[in-house]
DSSP file (Angstrom, degrees, kcal/mol; ACC not computed):
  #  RESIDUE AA STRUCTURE BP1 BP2  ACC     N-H-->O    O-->H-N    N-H-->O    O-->H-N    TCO  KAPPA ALPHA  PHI   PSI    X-CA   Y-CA   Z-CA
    1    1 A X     >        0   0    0      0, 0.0     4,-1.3     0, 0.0     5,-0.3   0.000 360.0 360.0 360.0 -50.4   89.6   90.5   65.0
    2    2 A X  T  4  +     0   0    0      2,-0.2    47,-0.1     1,-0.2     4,-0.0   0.568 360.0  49.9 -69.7  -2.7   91.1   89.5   68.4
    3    3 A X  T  > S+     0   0    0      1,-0.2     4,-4.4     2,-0.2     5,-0.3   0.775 110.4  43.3-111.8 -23.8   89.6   92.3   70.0
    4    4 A X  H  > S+     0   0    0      1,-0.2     4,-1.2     2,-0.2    -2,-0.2   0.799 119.8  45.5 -65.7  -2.8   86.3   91.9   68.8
    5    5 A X  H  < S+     0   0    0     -4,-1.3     4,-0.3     2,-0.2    -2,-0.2   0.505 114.9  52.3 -98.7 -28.9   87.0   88.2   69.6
    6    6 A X  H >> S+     0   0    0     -5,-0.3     4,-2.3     2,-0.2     3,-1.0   0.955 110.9  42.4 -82.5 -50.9   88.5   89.8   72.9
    7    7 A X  H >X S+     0   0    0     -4,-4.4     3,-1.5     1,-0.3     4,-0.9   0.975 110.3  60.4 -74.3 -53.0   85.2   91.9   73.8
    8    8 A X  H 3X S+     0   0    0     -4,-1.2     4,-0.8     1,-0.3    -1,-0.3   0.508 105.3  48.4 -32.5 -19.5   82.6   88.8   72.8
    9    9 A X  H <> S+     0   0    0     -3,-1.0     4,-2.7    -4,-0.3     5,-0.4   0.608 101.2  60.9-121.1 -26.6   84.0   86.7   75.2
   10   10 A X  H <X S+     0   0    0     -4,-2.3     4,-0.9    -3,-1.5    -2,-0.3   0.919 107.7  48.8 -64.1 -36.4   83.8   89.3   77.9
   11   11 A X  H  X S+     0   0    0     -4,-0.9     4,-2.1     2,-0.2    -2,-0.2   0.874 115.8  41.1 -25.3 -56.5   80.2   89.3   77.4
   12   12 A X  H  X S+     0   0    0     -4,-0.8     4,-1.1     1,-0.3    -2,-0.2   0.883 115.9  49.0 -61.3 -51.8   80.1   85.6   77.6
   13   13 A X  H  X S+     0   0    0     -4,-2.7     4,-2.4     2,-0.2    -1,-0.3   0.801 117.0  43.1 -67.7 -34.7   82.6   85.6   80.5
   14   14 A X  H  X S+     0   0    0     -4,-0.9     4,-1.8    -5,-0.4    -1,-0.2   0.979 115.5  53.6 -84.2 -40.5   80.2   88.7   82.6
   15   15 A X  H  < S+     0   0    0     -4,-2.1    -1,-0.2     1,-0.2    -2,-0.2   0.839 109.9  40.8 -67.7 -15.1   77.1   86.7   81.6
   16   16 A X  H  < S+     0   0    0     -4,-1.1    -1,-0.2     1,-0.1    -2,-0.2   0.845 112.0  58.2 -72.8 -42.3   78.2   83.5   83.0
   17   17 A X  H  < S+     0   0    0     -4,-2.4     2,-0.4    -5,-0.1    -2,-0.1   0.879  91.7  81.5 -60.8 -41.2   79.7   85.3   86.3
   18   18 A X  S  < S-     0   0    0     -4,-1.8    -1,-0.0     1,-0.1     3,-0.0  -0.613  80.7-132.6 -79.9 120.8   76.2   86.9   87.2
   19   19 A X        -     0   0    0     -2,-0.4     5,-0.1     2,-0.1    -2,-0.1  -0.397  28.0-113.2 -56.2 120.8   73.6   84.5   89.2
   20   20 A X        -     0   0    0      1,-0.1   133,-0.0     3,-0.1   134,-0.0   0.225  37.9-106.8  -4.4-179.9   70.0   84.6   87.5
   21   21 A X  S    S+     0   0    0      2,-0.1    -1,-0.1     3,-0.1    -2,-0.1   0.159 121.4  53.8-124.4  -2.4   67.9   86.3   90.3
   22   22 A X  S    S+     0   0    0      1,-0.1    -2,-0.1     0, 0.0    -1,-0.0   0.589 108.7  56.0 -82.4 -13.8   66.1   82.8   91.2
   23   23 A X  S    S+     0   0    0      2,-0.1    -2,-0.1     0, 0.0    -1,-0.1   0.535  70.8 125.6-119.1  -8.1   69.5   81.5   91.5
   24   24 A X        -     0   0    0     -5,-0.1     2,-0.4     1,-0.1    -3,-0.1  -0.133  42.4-168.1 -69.9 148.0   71.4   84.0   94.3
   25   25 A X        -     0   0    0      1,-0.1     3,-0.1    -6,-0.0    -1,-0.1  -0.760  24.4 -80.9-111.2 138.4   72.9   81.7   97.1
   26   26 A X  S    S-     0   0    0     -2,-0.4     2,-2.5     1,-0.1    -1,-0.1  -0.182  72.5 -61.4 -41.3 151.9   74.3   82.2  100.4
   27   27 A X        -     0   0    0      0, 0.0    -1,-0.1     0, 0.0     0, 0.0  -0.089  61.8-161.9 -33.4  64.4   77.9   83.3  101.0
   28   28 A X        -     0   0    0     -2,-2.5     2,-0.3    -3,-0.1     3,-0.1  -0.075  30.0-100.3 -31.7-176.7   80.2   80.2   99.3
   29   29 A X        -     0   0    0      1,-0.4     2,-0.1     0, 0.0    -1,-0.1  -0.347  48.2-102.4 106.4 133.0   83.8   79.9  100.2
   30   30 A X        -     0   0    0     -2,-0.3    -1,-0.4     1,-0.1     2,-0.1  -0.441  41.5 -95.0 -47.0 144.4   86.3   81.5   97.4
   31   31 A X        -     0   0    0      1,-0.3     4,-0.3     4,-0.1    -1,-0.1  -0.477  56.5 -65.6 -25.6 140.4   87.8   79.6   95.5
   32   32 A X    >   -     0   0    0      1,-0.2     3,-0.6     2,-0.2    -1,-0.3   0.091  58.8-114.3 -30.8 159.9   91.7   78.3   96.1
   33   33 A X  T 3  S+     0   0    0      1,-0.2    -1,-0.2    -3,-0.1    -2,-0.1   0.774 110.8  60.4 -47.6 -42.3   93.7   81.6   95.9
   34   34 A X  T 3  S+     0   0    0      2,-0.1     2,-0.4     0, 0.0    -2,-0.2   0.252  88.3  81.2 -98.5  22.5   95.5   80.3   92.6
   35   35 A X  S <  S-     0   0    0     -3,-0.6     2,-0.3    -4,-0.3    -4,-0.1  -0.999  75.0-140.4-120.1 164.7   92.5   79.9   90.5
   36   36 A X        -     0   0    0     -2,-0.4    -2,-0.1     1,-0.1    -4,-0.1  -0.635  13.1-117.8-112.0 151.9   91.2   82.9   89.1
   37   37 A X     >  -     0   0    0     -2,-0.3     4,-2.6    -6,-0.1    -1,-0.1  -0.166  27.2-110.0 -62.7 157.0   87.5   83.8   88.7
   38   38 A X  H  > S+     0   0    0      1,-0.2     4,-0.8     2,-0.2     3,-0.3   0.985 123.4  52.2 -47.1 -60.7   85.7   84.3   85.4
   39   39 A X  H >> S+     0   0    0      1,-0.3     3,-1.7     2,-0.3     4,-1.7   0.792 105.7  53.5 -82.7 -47.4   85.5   87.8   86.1
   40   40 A X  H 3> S+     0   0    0      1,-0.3     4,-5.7     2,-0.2    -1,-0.3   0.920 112.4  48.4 -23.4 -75.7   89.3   87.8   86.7
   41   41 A X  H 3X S+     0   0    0     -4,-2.6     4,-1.1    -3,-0.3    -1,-0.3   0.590 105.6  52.7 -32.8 -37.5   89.6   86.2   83.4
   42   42 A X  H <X S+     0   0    0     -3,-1.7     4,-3.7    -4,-0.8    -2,-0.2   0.923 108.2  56.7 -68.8 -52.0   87.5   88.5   81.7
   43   43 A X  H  X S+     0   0    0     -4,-1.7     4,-6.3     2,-0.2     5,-0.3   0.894 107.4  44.9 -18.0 -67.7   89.6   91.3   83.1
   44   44 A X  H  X S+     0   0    0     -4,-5.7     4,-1.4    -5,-0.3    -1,-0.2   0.994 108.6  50.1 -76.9 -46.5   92.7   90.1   81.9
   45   45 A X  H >X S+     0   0    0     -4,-1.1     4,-2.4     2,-0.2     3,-0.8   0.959 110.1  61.8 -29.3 -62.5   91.7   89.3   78.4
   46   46 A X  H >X S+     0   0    0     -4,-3.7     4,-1.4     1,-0.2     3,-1.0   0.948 117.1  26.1 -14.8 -88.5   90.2   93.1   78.9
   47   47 A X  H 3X S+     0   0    0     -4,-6.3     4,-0.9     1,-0.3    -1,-0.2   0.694 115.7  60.1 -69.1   1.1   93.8   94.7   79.5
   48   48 A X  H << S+     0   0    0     -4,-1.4    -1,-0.3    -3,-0.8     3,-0.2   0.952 107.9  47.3 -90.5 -33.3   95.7   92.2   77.6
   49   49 A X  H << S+     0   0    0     -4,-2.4    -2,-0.2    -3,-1.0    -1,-0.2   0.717 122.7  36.0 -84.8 -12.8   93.6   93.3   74.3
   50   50 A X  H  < S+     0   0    0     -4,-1.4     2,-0.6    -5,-0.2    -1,-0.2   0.416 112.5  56.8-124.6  -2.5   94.2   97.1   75.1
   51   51 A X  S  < S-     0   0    0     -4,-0.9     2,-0.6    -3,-0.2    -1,-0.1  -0.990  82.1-141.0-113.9 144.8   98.2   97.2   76.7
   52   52 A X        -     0   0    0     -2,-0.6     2,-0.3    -3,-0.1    -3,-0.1  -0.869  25.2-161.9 -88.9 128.4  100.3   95.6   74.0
   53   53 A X        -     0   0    0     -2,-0.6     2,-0.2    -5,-0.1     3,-0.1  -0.880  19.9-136.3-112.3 140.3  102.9   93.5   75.8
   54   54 A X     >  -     0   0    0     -2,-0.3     4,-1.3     1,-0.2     5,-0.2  -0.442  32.7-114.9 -89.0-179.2  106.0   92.1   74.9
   55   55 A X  H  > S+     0   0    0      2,-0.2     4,-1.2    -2,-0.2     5,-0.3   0.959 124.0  47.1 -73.5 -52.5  106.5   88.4   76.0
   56   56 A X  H  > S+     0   0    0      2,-0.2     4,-0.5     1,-0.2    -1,-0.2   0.879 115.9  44.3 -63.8 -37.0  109.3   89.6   78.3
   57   57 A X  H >> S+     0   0    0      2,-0.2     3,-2.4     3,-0.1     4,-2.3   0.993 114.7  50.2 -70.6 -65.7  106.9   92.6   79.6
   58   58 A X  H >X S+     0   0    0     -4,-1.3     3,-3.0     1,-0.3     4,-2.6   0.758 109.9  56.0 -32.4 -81.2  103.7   90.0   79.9
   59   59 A X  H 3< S+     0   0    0     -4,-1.2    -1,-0.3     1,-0.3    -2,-0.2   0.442 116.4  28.7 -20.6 -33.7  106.1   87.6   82.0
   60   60 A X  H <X S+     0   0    0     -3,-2.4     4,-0.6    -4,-0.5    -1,-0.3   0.497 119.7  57.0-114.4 -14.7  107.1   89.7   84.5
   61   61 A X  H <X S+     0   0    0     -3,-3.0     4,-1.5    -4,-2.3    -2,-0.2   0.718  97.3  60.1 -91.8 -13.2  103.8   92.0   84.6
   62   62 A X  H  X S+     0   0    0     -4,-2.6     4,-1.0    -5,-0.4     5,-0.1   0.815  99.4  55.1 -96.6  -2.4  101.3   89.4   85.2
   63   63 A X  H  > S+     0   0    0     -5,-0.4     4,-0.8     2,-0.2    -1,-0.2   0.844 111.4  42.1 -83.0 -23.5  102.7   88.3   88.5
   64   64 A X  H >X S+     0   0    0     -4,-0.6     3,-2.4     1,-0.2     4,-1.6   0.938 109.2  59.6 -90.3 -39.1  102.6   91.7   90.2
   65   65 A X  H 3X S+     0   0    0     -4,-1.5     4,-1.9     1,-0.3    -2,-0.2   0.795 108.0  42.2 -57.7 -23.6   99.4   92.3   88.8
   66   66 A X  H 3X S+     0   0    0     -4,-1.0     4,-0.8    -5,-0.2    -1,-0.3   0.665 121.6  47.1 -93.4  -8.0   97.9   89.1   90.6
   67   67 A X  H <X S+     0   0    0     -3,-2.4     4,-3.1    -4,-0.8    -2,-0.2   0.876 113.9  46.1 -69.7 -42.4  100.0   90.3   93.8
   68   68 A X  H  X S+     0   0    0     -4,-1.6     4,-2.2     1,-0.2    -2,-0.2   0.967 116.4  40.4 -89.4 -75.9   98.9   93.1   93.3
   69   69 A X  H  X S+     0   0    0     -4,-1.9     4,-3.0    -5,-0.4    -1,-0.2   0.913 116.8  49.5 -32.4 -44.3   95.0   92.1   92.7
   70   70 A X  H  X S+     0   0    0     -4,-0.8     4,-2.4     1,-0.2    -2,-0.2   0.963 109.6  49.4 -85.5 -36.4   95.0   89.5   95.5
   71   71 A X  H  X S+     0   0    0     -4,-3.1     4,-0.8    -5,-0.2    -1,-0.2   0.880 114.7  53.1 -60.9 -28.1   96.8   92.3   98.4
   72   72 A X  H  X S+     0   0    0     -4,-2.2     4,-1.1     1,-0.2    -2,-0.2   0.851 106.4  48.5 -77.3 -43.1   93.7   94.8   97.1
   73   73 A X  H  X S+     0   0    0     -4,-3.0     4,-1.6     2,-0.2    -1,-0.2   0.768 109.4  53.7 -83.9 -17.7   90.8   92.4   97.7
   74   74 A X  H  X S+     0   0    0     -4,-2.4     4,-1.2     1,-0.2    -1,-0.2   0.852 113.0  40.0 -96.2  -5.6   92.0   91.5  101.3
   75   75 A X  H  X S+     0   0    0     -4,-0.8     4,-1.8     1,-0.1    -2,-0.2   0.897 115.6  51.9 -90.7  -1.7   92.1   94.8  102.5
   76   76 A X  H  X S+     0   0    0     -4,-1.1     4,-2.0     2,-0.3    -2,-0.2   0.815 114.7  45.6 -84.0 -33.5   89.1   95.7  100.7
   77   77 A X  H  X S+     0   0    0     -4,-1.6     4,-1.5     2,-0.2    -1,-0.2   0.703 105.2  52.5 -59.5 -36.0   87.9   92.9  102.3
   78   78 A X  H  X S+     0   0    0     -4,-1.2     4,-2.2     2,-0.2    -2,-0.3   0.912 109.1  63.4 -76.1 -47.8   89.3   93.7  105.9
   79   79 A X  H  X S+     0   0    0     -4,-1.8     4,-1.3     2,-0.2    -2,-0.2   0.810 103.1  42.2 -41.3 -48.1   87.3   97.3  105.0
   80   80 A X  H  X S+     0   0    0     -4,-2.0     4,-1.0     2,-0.2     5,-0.3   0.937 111.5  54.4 -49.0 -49.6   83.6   95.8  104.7
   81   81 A X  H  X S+     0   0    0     -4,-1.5     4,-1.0     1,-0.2     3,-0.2   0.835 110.7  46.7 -80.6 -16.3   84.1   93.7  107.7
   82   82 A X  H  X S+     0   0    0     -4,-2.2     4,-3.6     1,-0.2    -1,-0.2   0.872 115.1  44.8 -67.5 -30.6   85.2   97.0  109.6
   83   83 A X  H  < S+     0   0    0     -4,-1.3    -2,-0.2     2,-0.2    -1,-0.2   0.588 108.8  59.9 -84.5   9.9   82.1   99.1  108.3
   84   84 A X  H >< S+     0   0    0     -4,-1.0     3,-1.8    -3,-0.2    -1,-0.2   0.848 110.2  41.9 -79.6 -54.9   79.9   96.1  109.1
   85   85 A X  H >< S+     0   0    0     -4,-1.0     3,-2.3     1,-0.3    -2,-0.2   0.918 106.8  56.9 -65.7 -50.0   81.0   96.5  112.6
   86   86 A X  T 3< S+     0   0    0     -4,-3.6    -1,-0.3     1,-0.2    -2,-0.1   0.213  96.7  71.9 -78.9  31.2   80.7  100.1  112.8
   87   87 A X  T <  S+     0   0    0     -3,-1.8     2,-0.5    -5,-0.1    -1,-0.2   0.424  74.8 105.9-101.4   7.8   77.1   99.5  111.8
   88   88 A X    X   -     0   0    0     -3,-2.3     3,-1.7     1,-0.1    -4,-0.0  -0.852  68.2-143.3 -96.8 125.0   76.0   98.0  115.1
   89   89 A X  T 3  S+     0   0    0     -2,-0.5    -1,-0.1     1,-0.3    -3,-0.0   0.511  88.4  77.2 -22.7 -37.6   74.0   99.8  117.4
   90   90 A X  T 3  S+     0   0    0      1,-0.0     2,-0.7     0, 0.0    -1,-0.3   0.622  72.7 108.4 -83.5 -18.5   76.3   98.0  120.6
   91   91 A X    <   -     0   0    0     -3,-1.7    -1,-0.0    -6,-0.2     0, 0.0  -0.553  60.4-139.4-122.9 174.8   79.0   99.9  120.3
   92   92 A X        -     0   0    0     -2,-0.7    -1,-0.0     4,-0.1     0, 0.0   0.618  40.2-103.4 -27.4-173.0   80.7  102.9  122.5
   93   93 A X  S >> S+     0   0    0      3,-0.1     4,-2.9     2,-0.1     3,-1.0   0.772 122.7  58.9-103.6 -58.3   82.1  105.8  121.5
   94   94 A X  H 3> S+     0   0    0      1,-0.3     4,-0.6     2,-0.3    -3,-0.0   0.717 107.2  51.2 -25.8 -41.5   85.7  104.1  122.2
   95   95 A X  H 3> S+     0   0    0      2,-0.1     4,-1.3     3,-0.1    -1,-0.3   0.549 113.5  43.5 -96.1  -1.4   84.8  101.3  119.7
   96   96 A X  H <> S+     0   0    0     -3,-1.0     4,-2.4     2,-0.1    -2,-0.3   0.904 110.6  49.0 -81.6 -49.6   83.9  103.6  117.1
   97   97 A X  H  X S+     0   0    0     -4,-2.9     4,-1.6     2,-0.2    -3,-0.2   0.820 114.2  46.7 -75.6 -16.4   86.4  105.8  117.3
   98   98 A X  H  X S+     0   0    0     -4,-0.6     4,-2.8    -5,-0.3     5,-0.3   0.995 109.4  59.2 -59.8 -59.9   89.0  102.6  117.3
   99   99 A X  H  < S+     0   0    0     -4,-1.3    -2,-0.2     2,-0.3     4,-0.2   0.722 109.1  43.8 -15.0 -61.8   86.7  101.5  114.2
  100  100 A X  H >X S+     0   0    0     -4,-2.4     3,-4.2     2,-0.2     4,-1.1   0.945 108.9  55.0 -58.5 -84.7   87.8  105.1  112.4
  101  101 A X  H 3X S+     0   0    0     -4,-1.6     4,-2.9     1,-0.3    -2,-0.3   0.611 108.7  47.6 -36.4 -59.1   91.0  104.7  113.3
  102  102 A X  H 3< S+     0   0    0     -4,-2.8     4,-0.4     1,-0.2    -1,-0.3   0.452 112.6  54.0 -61.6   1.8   91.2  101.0  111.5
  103  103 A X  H X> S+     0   0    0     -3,-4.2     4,-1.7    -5,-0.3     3,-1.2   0.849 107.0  42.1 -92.0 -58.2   89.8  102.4  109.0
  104  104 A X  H 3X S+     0   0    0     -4,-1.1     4,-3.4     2,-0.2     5,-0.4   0.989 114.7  51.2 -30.1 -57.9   92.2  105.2  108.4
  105  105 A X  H 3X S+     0   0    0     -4,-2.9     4,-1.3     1,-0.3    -1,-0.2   0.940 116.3  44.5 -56.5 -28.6   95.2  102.9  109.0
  106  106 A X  H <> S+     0   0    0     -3,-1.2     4,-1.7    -4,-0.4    -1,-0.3   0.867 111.3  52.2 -88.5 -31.5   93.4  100.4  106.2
  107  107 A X  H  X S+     0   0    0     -4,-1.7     4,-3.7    -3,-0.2    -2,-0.2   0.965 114.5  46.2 -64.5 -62.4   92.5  103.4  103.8
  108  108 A X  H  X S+     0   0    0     -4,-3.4     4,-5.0     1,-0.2    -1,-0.2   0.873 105.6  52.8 -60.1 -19.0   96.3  104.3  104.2
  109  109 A X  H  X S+     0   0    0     -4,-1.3     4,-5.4    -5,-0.4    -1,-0.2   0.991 105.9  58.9 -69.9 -54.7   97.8  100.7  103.6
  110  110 A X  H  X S+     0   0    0     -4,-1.7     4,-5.2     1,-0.2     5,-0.5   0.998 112.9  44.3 -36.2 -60.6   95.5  100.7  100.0
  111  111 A X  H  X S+     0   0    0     -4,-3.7     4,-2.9     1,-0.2    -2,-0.2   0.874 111.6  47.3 -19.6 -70.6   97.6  103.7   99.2
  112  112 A X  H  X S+     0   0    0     -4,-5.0     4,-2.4     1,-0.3     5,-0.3   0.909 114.3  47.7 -42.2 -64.6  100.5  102.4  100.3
  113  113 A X  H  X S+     0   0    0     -4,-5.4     4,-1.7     2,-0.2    -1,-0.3   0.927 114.9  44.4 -44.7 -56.1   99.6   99.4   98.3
  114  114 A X  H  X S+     0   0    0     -4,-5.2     4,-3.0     1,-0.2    -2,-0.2   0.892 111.9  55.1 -62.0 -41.5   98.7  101.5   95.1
  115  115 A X  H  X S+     0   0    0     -4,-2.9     4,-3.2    -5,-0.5    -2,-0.2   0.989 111.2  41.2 -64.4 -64.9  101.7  103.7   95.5
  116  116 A X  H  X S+     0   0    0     -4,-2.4     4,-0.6     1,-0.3    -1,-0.2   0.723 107.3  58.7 -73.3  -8.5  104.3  100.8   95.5
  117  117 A X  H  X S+     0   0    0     -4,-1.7     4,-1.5    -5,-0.3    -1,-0.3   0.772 105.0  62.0 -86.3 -28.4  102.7   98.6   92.8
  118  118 A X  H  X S+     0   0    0     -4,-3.0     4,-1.0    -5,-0.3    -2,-0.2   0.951 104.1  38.5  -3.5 -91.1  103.3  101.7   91.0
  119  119 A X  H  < S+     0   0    0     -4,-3.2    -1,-0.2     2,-0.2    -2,-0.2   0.763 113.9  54.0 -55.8 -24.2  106.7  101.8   91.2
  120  120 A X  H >< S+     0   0    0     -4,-0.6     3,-2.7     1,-0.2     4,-0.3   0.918 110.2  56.4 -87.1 -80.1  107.2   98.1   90.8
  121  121 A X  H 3X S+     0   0    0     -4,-1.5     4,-1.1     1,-0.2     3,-0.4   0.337  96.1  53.9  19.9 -78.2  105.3   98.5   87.7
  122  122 A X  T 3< S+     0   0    0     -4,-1.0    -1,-0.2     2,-0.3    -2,-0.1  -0.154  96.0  68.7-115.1  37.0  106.9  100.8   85.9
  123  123 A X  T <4 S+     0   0    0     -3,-2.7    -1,-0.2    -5,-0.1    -2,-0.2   0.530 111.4  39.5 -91.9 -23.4  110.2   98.9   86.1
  124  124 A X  T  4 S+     0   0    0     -3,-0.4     2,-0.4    -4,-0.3    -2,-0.3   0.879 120.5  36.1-147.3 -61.8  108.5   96.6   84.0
  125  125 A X  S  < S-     0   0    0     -4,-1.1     5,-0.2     1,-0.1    -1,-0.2  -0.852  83.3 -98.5-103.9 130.3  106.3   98.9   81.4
  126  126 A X    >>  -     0   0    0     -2,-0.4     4,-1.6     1,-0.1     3,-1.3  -0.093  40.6-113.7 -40.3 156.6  106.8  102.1   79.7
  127  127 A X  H 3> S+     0   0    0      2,-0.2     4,-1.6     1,-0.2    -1,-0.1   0.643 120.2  62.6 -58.5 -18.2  104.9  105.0   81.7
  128  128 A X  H 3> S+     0   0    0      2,-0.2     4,-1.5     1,-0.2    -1,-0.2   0.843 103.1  44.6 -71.8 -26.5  102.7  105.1   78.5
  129  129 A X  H <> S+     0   0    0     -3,-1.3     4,-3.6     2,-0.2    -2,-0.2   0.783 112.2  52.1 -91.3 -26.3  101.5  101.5   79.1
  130  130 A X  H  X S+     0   0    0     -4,-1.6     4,-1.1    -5,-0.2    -2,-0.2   0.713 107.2  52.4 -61.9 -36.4  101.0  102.3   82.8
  131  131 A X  H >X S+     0   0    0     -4,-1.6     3,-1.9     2,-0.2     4,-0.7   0.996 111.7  45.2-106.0 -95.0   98.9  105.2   81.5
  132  132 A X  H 3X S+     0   0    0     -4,-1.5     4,-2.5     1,-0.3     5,-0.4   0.866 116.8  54.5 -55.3 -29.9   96.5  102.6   79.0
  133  133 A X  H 3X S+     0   0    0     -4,-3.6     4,-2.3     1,-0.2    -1,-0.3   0.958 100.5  49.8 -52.0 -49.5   96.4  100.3   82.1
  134  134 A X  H <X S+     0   0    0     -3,-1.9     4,-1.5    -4,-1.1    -1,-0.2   0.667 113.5  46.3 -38.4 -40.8   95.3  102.3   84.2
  135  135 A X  H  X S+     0   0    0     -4,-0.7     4,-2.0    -3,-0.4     5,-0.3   0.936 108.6  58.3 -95.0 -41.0   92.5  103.3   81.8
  136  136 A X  H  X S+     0   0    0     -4,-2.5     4,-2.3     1,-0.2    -2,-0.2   0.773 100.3  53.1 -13.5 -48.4   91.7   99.7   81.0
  137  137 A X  H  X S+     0   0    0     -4,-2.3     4,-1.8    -5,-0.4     5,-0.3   0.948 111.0  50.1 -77.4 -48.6   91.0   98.7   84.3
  138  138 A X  H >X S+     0   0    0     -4,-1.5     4,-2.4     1,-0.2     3,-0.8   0.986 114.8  44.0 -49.9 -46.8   88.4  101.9   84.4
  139  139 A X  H 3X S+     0   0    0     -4,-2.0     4,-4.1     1,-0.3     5,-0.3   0.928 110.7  51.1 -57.6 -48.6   86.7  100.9   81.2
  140  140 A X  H 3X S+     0   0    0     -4,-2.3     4,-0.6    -5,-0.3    -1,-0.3   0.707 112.4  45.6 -86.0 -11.9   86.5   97.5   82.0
  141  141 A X  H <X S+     0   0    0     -4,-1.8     4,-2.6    -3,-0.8     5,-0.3   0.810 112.0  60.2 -49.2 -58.5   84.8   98.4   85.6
  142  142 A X  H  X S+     0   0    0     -4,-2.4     4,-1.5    -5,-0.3     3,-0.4   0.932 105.8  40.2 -38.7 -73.7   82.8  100.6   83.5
  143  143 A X  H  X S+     0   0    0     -4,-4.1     4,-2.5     1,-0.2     5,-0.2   0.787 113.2  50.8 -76.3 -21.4   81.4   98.0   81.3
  144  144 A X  H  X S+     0   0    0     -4,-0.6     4,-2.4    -5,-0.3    -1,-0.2   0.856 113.2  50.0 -81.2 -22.1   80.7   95.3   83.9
  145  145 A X  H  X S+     0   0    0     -4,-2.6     4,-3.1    -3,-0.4     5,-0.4   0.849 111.5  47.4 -43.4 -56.8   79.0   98.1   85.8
  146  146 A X  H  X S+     0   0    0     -4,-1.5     4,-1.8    -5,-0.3    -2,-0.2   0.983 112.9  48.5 -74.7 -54.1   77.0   99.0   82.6
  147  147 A X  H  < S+     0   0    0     -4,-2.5    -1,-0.2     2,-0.2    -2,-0.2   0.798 107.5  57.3 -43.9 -41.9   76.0   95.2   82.0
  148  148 A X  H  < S+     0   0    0     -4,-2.4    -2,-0.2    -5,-0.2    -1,-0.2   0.986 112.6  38.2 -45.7 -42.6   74.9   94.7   85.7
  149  149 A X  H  < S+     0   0    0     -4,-3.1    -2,-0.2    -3,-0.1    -3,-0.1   0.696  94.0 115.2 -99.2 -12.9   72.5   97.3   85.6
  150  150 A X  S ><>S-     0   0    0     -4,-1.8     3,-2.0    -5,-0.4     5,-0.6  -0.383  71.8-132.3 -35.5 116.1   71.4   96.4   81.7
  151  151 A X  G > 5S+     0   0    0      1,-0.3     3,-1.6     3,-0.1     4,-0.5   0.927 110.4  65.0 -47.5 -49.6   67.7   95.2   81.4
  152  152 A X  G 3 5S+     0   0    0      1,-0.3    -1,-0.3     2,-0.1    -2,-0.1   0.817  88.3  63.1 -46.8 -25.9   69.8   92.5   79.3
  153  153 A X  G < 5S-     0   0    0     -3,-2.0    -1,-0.3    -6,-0.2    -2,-0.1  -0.082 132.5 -83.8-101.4  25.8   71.7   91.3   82.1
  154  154 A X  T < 5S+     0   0    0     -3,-1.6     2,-0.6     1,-0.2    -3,-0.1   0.760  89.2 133.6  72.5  25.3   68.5   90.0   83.9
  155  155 A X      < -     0   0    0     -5,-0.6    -1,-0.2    -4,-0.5    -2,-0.1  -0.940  63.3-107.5 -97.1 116.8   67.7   93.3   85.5
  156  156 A X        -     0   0    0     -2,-0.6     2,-0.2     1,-0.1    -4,-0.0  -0.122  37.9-115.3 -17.0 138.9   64.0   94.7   85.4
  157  157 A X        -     0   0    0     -6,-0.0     2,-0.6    -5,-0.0    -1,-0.1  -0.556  23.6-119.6 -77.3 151.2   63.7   97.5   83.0
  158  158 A X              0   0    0     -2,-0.2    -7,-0.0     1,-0.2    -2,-0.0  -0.866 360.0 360.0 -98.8 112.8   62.9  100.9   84.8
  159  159 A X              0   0    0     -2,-0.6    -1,-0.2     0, 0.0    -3,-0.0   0.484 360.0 360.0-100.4 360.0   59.4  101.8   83.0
């Protein structure tokens, strides 16, 4: 019951998140850092319905997992605004090749990143729950993916 309860309200939560297509806006401002997005929210409801947690695991996993979240969306973020830049016609060969190079060094730092939330991790959860997280997080990519592109989800059907 709580996980159909779980998955129904990720619907709700993915339909709410996506603008109509009268309704897409200019860039807004984030929200603070400490509140979380629907889609955040849907997220965690996601993995909380598919890793079983103890209260002592929960307690200590959901703070690196929002460290964890929030260090992955600013370099991902620092990554767009480098290919943006290497998409202008103005520059050299000197600022391109710097451009790769910040891109390598930001490619490695995700690593870096992925590799030590790893370890910190699985201080905190059996390698087995590290294992269903892992696949949580795909699945639940997976379905918001599969709900963008749904003719339900306010996309034109491909006739």
């Amino acid at each position: 019951m709580l996980r159909s309860f779980l998955v129904g309200g990720l619907g709700l939560l993915l339909a709410a998140a996506q603008p109509a297509p009268a309704q897409v806006r200019p860039h807004q401002p984030r929200p603070a850092a400490g509140r979380l997005t629907q889609l955040d929210n849907a997220r965690i409801a996601f993995i909380t319905g598919r890793v079983v947690l103890t209260q002592d695991q929960a307690q200590r996993f959901w703070p690196l997992y929002h460290d964890f979240i929030a260090k992955r969306r600013d370099l991902n973020r620092a990554a767009r605004l480098l290919r943006r830049e290497a998409a202008s016609p103005n520059l050299n060969d000197a600022q391109l090749r710097d451009n790769f190079n910040q891109d390598f060094a930001l490619r490695q730092q995700q690593l870096n990143l992925e590799k030590d939330y790893f370890e910190r991790v699985q201080k905190v959860l059996s390698l087995h729950q590290v294992a269903q997280l892992y696949q949580a997080e795909r699945d639940f990519t997976k379905e918001v993916l599969r709900r963008v592109g749904s003719p339900a989800a306010g996309q034109p059907a491909d006739d």
